[in-house]
Each structure stands twice: as structure tokens, then as C-alpha cells.
C-alpha positions in Angstrom: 53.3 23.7 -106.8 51.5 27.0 -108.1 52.4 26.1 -111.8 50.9 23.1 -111.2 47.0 24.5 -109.5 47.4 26.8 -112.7 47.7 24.0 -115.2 45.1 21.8 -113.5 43.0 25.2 -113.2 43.6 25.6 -116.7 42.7 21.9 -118.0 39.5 21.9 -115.9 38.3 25.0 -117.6 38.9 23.3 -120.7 37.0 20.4 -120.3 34.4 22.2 -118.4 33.4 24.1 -122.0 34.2 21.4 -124.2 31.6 18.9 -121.7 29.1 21.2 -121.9 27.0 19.9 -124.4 27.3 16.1 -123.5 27.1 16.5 -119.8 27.7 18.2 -116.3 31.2 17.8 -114.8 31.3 16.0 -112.1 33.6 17.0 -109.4 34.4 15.3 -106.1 36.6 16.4 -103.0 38.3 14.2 -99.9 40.1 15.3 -96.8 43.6 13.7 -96.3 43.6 14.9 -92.8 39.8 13.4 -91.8 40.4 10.2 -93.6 44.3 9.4 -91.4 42.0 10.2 -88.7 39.9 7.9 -89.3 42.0 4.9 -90.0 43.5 2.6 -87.2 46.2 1.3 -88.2 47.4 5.0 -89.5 46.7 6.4 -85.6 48.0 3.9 -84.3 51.5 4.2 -85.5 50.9 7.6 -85.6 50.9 6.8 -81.0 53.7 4.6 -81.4 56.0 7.4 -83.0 54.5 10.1 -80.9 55.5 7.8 -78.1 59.3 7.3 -79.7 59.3 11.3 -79.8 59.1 11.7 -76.7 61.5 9.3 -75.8 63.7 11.2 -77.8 62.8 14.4 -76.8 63.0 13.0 -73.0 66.1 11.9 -73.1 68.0 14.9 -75.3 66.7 17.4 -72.4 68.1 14.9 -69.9 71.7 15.2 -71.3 71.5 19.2 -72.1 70.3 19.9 -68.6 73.4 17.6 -67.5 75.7 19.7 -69.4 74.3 22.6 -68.7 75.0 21.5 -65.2 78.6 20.7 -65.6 79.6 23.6 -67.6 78.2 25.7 -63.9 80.3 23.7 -61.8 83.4 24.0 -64.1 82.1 27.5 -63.7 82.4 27.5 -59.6 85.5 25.3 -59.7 87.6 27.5 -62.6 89.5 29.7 -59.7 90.9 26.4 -58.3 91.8 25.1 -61.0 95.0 25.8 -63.0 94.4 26.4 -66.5 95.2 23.5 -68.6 93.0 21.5 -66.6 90.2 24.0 -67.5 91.2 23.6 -71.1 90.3 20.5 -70.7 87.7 19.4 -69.1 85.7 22.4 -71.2 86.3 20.4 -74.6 85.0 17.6 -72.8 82.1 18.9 -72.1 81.9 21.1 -75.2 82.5 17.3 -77.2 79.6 16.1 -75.2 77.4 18.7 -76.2 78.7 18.4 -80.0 77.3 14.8 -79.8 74.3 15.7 -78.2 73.4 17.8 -80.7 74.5 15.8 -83.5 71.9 13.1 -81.9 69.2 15.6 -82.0 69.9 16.3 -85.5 69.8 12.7 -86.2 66.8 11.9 -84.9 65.1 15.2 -85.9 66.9 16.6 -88.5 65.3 17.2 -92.3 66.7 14.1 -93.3 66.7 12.5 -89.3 64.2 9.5 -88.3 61.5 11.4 -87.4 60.8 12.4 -90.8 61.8 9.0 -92.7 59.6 7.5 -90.3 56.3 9.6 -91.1 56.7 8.8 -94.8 56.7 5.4 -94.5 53.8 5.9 -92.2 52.3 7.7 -94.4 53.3 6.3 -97.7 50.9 3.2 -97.4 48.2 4.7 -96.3 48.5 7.3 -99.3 48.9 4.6 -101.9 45.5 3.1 -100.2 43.6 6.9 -100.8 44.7 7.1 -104.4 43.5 3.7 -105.6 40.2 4.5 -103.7 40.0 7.6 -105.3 40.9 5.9 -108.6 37.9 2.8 -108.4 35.4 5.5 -106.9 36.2 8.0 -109.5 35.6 5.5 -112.4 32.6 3.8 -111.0 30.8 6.9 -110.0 32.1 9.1 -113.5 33.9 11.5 -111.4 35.4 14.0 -113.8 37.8 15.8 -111.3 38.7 15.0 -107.2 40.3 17.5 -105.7 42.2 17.2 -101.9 40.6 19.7 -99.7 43.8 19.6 -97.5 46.6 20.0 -100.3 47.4 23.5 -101.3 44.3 23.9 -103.8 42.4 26.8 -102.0 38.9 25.3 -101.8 36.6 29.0 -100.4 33.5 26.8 -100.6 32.9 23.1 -100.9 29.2 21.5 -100.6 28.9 18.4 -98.5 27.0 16.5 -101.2 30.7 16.6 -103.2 32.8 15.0 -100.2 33.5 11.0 -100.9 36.3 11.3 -98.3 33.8 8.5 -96.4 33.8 6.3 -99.1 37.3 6.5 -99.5 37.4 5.5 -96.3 35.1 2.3 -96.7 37.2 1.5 -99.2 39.9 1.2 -97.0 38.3 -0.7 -94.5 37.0 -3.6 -97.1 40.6 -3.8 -98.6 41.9 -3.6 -95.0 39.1 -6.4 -94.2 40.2 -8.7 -97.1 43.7 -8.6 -96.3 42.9 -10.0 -92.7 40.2 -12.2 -93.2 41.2 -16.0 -92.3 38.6 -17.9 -94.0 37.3 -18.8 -98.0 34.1 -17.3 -96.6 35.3 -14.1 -94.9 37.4 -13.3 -98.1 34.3 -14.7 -100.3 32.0 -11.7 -98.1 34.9 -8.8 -98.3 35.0 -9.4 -102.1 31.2 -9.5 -102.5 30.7 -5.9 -100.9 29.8 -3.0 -103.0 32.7 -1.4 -104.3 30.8 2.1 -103.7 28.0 1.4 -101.2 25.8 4.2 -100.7 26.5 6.7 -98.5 23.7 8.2 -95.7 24.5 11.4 -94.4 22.1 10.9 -91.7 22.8 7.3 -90.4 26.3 8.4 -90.5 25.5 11.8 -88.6 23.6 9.4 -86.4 26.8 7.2 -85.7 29.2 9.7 -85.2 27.2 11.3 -82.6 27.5 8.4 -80.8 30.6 7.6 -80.9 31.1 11.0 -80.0 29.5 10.7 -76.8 31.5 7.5 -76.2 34.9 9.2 -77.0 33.6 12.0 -74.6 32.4 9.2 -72.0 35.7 7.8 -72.0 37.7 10.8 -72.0 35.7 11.9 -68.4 36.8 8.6 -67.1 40.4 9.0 -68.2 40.0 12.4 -66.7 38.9 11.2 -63.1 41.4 8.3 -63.4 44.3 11.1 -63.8 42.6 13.0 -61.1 42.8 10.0 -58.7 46.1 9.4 -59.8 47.3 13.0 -59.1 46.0 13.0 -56.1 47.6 9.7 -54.6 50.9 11.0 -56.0 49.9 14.4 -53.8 49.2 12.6 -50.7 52.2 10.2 -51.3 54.3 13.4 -52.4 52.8 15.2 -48.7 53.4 12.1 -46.3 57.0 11.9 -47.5 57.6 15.5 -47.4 56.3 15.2 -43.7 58.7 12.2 -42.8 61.6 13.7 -44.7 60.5 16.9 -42.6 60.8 14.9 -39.2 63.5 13.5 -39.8 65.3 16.8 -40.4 63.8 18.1 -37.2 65.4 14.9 -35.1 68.5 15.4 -36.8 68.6 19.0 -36.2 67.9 18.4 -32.7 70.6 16.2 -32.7 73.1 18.1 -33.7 72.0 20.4 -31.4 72.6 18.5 -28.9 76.1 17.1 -30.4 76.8 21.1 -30.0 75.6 21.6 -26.6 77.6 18.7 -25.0 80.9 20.1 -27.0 80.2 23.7 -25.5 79.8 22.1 -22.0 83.2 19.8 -23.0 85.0 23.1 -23.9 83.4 25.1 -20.9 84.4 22.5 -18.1 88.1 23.1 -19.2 87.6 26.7 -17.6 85.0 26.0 -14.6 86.1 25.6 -10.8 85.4 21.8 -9.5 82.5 23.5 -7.3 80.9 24.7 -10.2 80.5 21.5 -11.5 78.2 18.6 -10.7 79.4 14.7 -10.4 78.9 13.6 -14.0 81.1 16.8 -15.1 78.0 18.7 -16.5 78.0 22.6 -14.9 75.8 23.6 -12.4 72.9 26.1 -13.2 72.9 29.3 -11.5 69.9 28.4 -9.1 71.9 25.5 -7.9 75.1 27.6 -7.4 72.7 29.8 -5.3 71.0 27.5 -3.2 74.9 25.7 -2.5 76.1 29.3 -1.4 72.8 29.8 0.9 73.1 26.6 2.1 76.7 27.1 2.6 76.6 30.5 4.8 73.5 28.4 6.6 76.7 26.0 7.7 78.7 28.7 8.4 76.4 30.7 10.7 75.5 27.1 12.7 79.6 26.6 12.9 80.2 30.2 14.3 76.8 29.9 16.9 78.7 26.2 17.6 82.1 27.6 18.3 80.3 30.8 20.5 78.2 27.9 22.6 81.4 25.8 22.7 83.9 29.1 24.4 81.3 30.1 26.5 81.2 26.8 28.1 84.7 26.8 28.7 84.4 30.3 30.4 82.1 29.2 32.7 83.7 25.9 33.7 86.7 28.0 33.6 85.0 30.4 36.2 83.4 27.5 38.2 86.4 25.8 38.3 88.2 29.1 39.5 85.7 29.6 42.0 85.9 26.2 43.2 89.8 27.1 43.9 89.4 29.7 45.5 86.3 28.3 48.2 89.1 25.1 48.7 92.1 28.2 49.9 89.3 29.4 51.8 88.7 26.2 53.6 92.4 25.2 53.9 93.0 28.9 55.2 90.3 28.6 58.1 91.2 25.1 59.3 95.2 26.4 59.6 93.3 29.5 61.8 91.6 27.0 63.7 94.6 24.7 64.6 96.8 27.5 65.6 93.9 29.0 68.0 93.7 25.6 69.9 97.3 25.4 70.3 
């Protein structure tokens, strides 16, 4: 590529002295890069294989992080597993990975579809730039056109010398003819100037519109993602709340599963007084109020049983009494009989 800026270095020098005394060279310049920018169709495909790339790309670090997942759990699993079994499911994963990579190689290799795809992306829209360049160049009795984005090192270049616009006009009117659908339309496309002329300031004009347009629309794409983003937040937050809920009922739950185990387990060991009627164990302030209220019963059984003796004693005593007054009488009357006799 050097040899070559040399020799075309070389030749223009050559021609420069030898024109001298018939006329000025004429150079021109274009920009590869402005002018596939600028075309349509070219950006176009260029979104469509950009799109494709990431499809690739998407689904290459989907398999690898798989993989990489696999070969960690063979990692965990290795000590319980004997050794030919390790053996072999490594070279299955290892043979996964082979083919992984040779897909990544395919699609984005030297010679892979990503780079057969740009050139015939590209290859049109090149053939379309050099036979603009060629019709401009002979119309306008350009002497040299250089490409300010090839490897020529351009350290100054005056606006006046860029045609990369007409160029591009160029490709628009062939681009124009090629999809016009009536005798007219075609009639119109073919009757354009081949090399209009070209106002820097109109064009100036233009672009800063469109600028503001581009920068319009690039706001509103902004807020829509904002919107966006934040519906998938709120969405993202209320789920993380239910998802958090229902943690929280089934952690209570199993909890509870726990709790009525431990009691299970615990009413193998507890006294039938310490337990209630469904079989659940008392609490401790029940257990105390039953053994206040039982030495309550036991106190009102032993004053019961004192009230209860003392009343026999004292019909015991009466009784006795009563005896002894009836001997008394019996004893008097016999006294009696025996003093009238």
C-alpha cells in the first residue's frame, strides 16, 4: 500500500510540472466514511447486520456462560464421582466448548460471515462511488481524487476541493432511476444534471435541520427508554415485594410446621396434667393458676373434713350426755320405788 502512495505521489508530481504551462491541476477529495453514512440503503443493512451480531454475539455468551457453569458443578460433584465417569463427562463438556468456539470462529472468524457479509455490503455501494467519481471527474476535468479515508495522509484539505456530496447525488439519481415506476419518473431521473451545483450554504442550512430533527428524535427516544425503564423498575419492585411476601408466609409456615413437631416430640415426655385437651402443653401461667387453684381445693377439703369431725364430737358428746341424764333418771325412779316399798 506504501509503494503504491509513492508511485501515485510520484506520477502526480509529474504531471503537476509537465501541466504547468497549459493549466492548473485540478485535484478533488471524497470521504468514504461520510458518503456510507449518508446513504440508506448502505445504513440500513449496515442495522440489519449489526442486529445479526448481536444475535450472534447473544447467543455465543449464552452457551460459554452454560459451560462455564457445568464445568463448576462437575467441579463440586468430582469427589462423588469415581473417575471414569469424570473422564467423561469433562470431554463432554470440553467437546461442547470445541464447538462453541468453532461457531464463534465461523461466524467471526477472518474468513467467518461477519466479514463476507460487510463486503458484499459494501462492495455495491463502492462500485456506486467509483463510477460517480469517474462521470464527476470527467465532467468537471478533475485531474486527480484522492480518498480522504484510505491510507493517503491528507494534513490539510480545503472544503472547496470535497465533491464527496456530489458523489453522493449521484447516488441518489442512479438510486432514483433504478426505482422509479413510470416513463415519466425515469424520463425526470435521466433529465437531472449529472453534476448539479453544489451550495455550501443551503446545504449548511439543511443539515442543521436535520440536525435538530435527529437531535429531536433522539430526546424522544430517550424519554421513551426512560419510561420504559422505569415500568420495568416498578414492575421489577412489585414482584420483588410479592416474591418477598410470599417468602415471609412461607417462612411462617414452616415455622409453624416446626413448632407443632416440637410440641409432637415434647408431648411424648409431658405428664397428662401438663397437657390441655387437644394435646397442646400448658403454659407456665396456666400450670400455676391449676396448682393455686388446686391447694385452694385442698385447703376448703381439709376446713370440710375439720367442720365435718367436729360435728361428730359434739353429737358424740350430746349424745353421751344424753346417756348419761337417761341412767340418771332410771337410777332415781329405782330409788324412788324402793323408798315406797
Amino acid at each position: 500500500m506504501k509503494l503504491n502512495v509513492l508511485l501515485l505521489l510520484t506520477v502526480f508530481t509529474l504531471l503537476s510540472f509537465t501541466s504547468q504551462a497549459q493549466r492548473g491541476v485540478r485535484i478533488g477529495y471524497i470521504d468514504t466514511e461520510y458518503i456510507l453514512e449518508n446513504v440508506p440503503e448502505y445504513q440500513e443493512a449496515t442495522a440489519q447486520l449489526d442486529d445479526k451480531v448481536k444475535r450472534w454475539k447473544s447467543d455465543i455468551e449464552i452457551k460459554l456462560t452454560d459451560i462455564a457453569q457445568k464445568r463448576k458443578n462437575l467441579s463440586n460433584e468430582k469427589a462423588l464421582l469415581t473417575k471414569e465417569l469424570y473422564e467423561e463427562r469433562k470431554e463432554d463438556i470440553d467437546y461442547e466448548e470445541k464447538e462453541i468456539l468453532d461457531y464463534q470462529q465461523k461466524r467471526f472468524g477472518p474468513n467467518g460471515d461477519l466479514m463476507i457479509q460487510k463486503k458484499q455490503l459494501i462492495q455495491p455501494i463502492q462500485d456506486q462511488i467509483f463510477a460517480a467519481v469517474q462521470d464527476i471527474a470527467a465532467n468537471k476535468q478533475y485531474d486527480f481524487v484522492f480518498d480522504k479515508s484510505a491510507d493517503v495522509v491528507m494534513l490539510y484539505s480545503a472544503q472547496r476541493f470535497d465533491i464527496s456530496e456530489l458523489v453522493l447525488r449521484s447516488i441518489s439519481r442512479a438510486s432514483k432511476r433504478q426505482q422509479a415506476d413510470s416513463r415519466a419518473a425515469r424520463r425526470a431521473a435521466e433529465d437531472e444534471d449529472v453534476v448539479p451545483d453544489y451550495n455550501p450554504e443551503a446545504e449548511a442550512r439543511q443539515k442543521a435541520i436535520d440536525d435538530k430533527r435527529e437531535a429531536r428524535e433522539q430526546l424522544e427516544d430517550q424519554r421513551r427508554q426512560e419510561i420504559l425503564e422505569e415500568r420495568a423498575a416498578k414492575k421489577a419492585e412489585a414482584e420483588a415485594k410479592r416474591q418477598a411476601l410470599i417468602d415471609q408466609r412461607e417462612q411462617e409456615r414452616q415455622e409453624k410446621l416446626a413448632a407443632r413437631n416440637k410440641v409432637s416430640e415434647n408431648n411424648d415426655t409431658l405428664e397428662p396434667s401438663e397437657l390441655n385437651e387437644d394435646g397442646t402443653p400448658k403454659t407456665k401461667e396456666q400450670i400455676l393458676e391449676e396448682r393455686k387453684q388446686q391447694k385452694l381445693r385442698d385447703r376448703e377439703a381439709r376446713q370440710k373434713e375439720l367442720e365435718e369431725r367436729k360435728q361428730r364430737i359434739l353429737e358424740e358428746r350430746e349424745k353421751a350426755q344424753q346417756e348419761r341424764e337417761a341412767k340418771q333418771n332410771n337410777s332415781t325412779e329405782t330409788d324412788n320405788e324402793e323408798d315406797s316399798n
